[in-house]
C-alpha positions in Angstrom: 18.0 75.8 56.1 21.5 76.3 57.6 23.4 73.3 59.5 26.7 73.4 61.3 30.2 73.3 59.6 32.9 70.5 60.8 36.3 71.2 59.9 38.6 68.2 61.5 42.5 69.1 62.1 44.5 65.8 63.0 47.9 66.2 63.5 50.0 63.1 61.9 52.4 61.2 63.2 54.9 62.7 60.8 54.8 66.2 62.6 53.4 65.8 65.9 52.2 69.3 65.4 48.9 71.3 65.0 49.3 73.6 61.9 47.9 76.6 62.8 48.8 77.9 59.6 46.1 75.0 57.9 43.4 76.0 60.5 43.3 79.4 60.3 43.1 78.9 55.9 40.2 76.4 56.6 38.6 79.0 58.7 39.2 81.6 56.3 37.9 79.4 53.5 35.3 78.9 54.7 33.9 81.9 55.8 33.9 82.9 52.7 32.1 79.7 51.4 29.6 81.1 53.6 27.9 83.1 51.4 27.1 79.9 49.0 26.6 76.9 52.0 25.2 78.8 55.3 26.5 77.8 58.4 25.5 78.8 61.6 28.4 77.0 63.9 31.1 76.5 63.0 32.8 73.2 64.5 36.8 72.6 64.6 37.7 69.1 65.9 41.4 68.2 66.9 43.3 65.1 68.2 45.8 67.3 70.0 45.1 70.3 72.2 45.6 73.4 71.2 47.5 76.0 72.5 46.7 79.1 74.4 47.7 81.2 71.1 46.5 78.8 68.5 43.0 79.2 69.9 43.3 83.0 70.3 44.0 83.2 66.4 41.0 80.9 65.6 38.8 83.3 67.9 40.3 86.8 66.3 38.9 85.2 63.0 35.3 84.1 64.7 35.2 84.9 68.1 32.4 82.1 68.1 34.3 79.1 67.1 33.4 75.8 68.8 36.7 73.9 69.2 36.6 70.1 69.9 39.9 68.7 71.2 40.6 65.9 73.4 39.3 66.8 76.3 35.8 66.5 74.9 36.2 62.9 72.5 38.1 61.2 74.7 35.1 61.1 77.7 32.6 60.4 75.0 34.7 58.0 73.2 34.7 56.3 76.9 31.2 56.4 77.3 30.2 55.3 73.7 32.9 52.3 74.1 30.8 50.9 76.9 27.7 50.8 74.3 29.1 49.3 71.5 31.4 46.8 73.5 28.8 43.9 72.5 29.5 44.2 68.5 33.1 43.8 69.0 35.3 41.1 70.0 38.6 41.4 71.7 41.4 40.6 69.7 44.8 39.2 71.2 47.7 41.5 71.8 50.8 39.7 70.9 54.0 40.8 72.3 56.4 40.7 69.3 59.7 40.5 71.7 58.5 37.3 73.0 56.1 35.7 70.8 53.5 35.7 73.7 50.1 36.1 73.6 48.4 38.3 75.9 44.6 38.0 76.5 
């Protein structure tokens, strides 16, 4: 039985950038883990979107990669927000300047 592979790409606050570079020797990696783990999809999720370029590399190395970006968690995360609103409570926002609460 073969699943999907997830491969999730953040980009940290340190760089502010997508490495390319780390993607594509992910990718790479795991193609050839392939072999030993079958995968039928392979699944790259990002907190940034990537560029034009960036996703033409990923595609020269599997032309069938599915790339998850913002554009699809963000609406989801929406959506699923709305569904779990009732196991959370809201916690007060203090505004540090001022010492004032904000509800």
């Amino acid at each position: 039985m073969t699943g999907d592979a997830y491969q999730r790409k953040s980009v940290g606050e340190s760089t502010g950038r997508f490495s390319i570079t780390k993607a594509v020797a992910s990718l790479n990696s795991a193609i050839v883990t392939r072999k030993e783990l079958p995968w039928k999809k392979y699944v790259l999720c990002s907190n940034v979107a990537l560029t034009g370029p960036q996703e033409q590399q990923l595609r020269e190395i599997l032309p069938d990669i599915e790339l998850l970006t913002p554009s699809f968690w963000i609406p989801r995360c929406r959506e699923q927000s709305k569904h779990l609103e009732s196991r959370f409570r809201r916690l007060e926002s203090i505004d540090r300047r001022r010492g004032i609460s904000e509800s």
